[in-house]
C-alpha atoms as a printed R data frame, in Angstrom:
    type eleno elety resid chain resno       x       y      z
1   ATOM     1    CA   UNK     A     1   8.670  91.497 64.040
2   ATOM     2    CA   UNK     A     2   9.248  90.301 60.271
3   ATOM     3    CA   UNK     A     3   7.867  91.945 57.337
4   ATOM     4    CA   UNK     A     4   6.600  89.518 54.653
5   ATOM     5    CA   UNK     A     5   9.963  89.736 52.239
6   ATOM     6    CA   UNK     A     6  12.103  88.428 55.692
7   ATOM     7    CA   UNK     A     7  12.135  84.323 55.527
8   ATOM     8    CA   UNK     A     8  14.148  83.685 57.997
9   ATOM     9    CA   UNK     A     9  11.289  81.776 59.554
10  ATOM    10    CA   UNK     A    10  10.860  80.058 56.800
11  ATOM    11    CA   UNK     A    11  12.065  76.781 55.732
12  ATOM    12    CA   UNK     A    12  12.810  75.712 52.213
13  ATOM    13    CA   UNK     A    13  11.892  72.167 50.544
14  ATOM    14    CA   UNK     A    14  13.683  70.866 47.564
15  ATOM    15    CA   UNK     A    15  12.258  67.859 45.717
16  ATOM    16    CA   UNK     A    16  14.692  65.915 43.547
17  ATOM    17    CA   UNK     A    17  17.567  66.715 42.626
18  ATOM    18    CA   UNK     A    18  21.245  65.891 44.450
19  ATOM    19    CA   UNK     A    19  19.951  67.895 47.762
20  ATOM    20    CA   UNK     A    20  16.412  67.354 48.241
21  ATOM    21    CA   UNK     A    21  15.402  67.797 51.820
22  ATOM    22    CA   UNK     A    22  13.855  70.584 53.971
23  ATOM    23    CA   UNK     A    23  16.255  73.353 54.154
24  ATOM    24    CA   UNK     A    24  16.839  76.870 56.849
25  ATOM    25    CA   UNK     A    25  18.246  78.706 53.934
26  ATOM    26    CA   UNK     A    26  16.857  78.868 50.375
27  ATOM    27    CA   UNK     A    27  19.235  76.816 47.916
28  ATOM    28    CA   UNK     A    28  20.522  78.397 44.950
29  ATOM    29    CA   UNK     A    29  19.201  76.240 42.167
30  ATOM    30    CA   UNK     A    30  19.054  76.685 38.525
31  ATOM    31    CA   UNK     A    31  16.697  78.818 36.635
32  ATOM    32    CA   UNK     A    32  14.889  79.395 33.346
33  ATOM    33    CA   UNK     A    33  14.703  77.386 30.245
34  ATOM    34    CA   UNK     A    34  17.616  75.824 29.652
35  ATOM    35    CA   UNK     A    35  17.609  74.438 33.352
36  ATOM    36    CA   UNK     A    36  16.099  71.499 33.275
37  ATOM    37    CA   UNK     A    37  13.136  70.461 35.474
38  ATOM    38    CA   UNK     A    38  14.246  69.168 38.906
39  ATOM    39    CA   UNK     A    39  15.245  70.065 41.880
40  ATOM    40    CA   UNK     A    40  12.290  72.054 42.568
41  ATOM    41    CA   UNK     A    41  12.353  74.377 45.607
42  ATOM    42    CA   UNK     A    42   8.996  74.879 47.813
43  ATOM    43    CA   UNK     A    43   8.966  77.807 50.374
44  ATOM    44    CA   UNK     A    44   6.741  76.317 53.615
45  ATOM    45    CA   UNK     A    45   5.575  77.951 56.279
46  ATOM    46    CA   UNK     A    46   5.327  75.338 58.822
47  ATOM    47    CA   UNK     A    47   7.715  72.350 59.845
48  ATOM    48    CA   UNK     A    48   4.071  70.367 59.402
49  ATOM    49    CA   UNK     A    49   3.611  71.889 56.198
50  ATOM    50    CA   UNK     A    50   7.713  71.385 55.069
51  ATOM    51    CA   UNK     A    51   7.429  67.438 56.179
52  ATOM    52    CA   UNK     A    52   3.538  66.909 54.721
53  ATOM    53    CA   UNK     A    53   5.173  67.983 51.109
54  ATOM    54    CA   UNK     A    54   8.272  66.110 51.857
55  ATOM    55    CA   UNK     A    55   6.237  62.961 52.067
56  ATOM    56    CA   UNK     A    56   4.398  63.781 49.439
57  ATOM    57    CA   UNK     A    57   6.419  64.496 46.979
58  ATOM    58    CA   UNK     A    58   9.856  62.640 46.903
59  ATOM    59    CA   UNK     A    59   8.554  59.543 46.861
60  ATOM    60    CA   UNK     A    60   7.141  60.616 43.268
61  ATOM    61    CA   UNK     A    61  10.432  61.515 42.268
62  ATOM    62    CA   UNK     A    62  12.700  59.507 43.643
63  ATOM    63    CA   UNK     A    63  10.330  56.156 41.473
64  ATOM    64    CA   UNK     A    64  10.950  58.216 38.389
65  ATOM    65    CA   UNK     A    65  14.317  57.205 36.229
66  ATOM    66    CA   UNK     A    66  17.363  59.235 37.034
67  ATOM    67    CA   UNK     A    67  17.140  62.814 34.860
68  ATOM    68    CA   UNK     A    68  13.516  62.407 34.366
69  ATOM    69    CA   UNK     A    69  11.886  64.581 31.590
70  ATOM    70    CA   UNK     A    70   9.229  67.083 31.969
71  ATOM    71    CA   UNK     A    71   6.565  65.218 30.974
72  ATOM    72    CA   UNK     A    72   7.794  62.134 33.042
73  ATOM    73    CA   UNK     A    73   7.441  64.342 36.183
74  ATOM    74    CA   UNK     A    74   3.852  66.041 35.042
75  ATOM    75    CA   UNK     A    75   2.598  62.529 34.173
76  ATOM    76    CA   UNK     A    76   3.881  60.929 37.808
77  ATOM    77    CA   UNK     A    77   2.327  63.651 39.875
78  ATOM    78    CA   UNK     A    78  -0.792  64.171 37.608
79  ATOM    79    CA   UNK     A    79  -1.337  60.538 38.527
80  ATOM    80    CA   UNK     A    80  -0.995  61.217 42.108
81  ATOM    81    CA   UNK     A    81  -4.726  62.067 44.062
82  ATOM    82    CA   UNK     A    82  -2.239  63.123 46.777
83  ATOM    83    CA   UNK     A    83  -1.179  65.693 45.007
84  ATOM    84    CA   UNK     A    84  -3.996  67.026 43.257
85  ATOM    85    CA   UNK     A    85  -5.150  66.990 47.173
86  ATOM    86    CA   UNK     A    86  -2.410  69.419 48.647
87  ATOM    87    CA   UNK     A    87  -3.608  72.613 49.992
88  ATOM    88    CA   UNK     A    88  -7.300  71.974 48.250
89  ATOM    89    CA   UNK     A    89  -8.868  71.785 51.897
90  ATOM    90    CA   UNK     A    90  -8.583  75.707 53.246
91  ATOM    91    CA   UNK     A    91  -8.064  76.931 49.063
92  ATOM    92    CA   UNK     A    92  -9.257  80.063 48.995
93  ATOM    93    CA   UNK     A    93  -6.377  80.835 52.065
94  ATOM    94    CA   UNK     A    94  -3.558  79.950 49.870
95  ATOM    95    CA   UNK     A    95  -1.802  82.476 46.969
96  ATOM    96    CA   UNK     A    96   1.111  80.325 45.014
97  ATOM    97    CA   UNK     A    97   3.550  82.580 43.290
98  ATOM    98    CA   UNK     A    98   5.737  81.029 41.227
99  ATOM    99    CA   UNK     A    99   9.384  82.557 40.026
100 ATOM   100    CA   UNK     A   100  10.820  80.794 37.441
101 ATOM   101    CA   UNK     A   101  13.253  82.835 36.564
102 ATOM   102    CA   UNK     A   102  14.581  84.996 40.068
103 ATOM   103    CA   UNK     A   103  16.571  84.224 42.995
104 ATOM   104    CA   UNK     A   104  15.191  82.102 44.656
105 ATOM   105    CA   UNK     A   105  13.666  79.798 41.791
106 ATOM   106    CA   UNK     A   106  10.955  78.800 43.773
107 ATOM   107    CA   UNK     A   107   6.845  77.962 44.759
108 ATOM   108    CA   UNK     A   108   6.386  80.899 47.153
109 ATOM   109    CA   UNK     A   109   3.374  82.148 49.291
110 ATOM   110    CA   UNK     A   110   3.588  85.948 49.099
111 ATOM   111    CA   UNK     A   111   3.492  88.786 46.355
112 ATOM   112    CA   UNK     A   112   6.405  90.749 47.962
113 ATOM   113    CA   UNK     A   113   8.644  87.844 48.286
114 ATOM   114    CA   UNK     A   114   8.046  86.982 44.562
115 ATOM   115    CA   UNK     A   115   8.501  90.810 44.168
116 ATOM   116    CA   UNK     A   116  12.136  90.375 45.690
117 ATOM   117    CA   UNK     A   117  12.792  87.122 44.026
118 ATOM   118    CA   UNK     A   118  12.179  88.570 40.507
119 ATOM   119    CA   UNK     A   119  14.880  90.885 41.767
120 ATOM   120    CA   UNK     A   120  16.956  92.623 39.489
121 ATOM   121    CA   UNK     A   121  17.068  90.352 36.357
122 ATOM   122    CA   UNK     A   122  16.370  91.567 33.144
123 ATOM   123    CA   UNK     A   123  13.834  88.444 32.081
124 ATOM   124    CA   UNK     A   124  12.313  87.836 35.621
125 ATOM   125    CA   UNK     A   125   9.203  84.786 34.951
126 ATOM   126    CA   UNK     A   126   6.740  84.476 37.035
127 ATOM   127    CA   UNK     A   127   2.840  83.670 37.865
128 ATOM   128    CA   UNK     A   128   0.275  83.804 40.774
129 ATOM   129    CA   UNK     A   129  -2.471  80.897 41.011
130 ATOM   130    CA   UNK     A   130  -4.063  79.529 44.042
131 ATOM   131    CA   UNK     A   131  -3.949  76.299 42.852
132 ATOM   132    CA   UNK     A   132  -0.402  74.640 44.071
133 ATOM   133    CA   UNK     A   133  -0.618  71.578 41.635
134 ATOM   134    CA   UNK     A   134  -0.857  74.454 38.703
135 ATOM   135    CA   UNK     A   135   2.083  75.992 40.382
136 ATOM   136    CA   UNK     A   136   4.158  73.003 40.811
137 ATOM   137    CA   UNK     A   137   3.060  72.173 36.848
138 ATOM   138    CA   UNK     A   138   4.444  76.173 35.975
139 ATOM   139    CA   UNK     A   139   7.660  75.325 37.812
140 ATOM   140    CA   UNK     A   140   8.211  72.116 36.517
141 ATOM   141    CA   UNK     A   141   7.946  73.754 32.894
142 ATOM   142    CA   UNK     A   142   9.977  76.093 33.577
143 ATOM   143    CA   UNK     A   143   6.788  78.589 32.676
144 ATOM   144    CA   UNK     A   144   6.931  77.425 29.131
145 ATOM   145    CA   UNK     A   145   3.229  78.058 28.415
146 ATOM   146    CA   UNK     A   146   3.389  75.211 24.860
147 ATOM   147    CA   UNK     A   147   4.449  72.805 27.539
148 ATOM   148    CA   UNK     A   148   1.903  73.228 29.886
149 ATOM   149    CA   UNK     A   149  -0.802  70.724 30.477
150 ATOM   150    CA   UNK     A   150  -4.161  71.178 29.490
151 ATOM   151    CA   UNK     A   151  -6.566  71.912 33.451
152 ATOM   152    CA   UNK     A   152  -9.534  72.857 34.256
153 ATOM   153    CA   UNK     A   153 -10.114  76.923 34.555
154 ATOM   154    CA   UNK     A   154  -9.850  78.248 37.846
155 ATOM   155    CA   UNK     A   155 -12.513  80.761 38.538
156 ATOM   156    CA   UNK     A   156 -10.368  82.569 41.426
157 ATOM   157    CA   UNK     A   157  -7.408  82.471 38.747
158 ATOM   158    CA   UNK     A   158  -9.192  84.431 36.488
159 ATOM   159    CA   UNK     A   159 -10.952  86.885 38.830
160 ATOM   160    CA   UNK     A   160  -7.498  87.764 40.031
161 ATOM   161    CA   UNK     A   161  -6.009  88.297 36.640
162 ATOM   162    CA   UNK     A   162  -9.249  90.707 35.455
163 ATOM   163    CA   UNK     A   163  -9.942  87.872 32.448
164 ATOM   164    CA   UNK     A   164 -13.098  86.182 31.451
165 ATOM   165    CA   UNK     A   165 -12.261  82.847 30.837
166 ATOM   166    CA   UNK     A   166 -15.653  80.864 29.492
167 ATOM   167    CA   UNK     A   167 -13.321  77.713 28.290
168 ATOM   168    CA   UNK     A   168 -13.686  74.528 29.976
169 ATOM   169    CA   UNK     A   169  -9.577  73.950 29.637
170 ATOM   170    CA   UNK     A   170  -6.892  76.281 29.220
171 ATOM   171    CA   UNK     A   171  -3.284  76.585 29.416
172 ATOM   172    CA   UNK     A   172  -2.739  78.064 33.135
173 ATOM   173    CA   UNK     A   173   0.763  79.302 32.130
174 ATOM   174    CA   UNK     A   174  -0.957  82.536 30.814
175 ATOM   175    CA   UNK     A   175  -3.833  82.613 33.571
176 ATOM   176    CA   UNK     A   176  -2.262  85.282 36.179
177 ATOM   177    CA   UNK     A   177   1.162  86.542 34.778
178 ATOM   178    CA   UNK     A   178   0.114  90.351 35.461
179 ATOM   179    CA   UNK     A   179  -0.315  89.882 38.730
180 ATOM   180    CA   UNK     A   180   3.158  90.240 39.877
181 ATOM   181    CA   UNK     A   181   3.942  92.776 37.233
182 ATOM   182    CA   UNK     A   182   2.563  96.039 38.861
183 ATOM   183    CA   UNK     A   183   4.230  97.472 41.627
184 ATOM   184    CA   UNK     A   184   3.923  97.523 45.366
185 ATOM   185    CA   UNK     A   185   2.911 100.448 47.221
């Protein structure tokens, strides 16, 4: 049996960058602020769900120029109704947590294995939305709320994070940071 912190089940996909690919073992890739935006790393939990990103997703990148900017990479996959589309059909299933700033760097699906990414560093980033094109926005940022683009409010977002959020728009950087910050029992 594994516990919820044990991915060796998992697999890990990496969009852009001079690896990208579906991976056994997560890839050590940059983090923070002065890393810049791509590769991004993806924990799946199926092959299906690995190769249905995959497809997804490189093909964005790969049309973009070489060294793309952040809002070259926000702009391509905003454009993108396949995108907006991933994991919208079962939504209220799926929890993104996304470490910015940890080992691994990644999107992942569970609270403890954000927990363990955060680690020990001193500045550990990170933020919980069920909405994976506001997590793939967060990670492309590098969780730099000013650089965030402006999307709708998610009700479940803000339920979760104990706010009442009555805007029509907001910047989702700041939506569910708390989530991750208490501890696990």
């Amino acid at each position: 049996m594994t516990s919820s912190t044990d991915t060796s089940d998992r697999l890990w996909l990496v969009i852009g960058g001079p690896n990208p690919g579906i991976h056994r073992k997560s890839p050590q890739i940059a983090c923070g602020r002065g890393s810049p935006p791509l590769p991004i790393t993806i924990e799946c939990l199926s092959s299906d769900e690995a190769h249905s990103l995959l497809r997804t997703l490189q093909p964005i990148v790969q049309s973009l120029p070489p060294q793309p900017s952040y809002e070259q990479i926000l702009t391509a996959f905003d454009r993108s109704p396949a995108v907006k589309a991933l994991f919208t059909q079962a939504r209220n299933q799926h929890h993104f947590y996304v470490v910015v700033v940890g080992s691994p760097a990644a999107i992942l699906h569970s609270r403890l294995g954000a927990l363990a990414s955060r680690g020990s560093f001193s500045h550990p980033k990170s933020m919980h939305t069920r909405s994976f094109w506001k997590a793939l926005a967060y990670m492309i940022v590098k969780g730099i709320d000013d650089l965030m683009p402006l999307m709708p409010v998610d009700a479940s977002d803000a339920e979760e994070d104990g706010a009442n959020h009555s805007a029509k728009q907001h910047v989702c950087g700041s939506i569910a940071t708390g989530i991750l910050e208490s501890t696990v029992s």
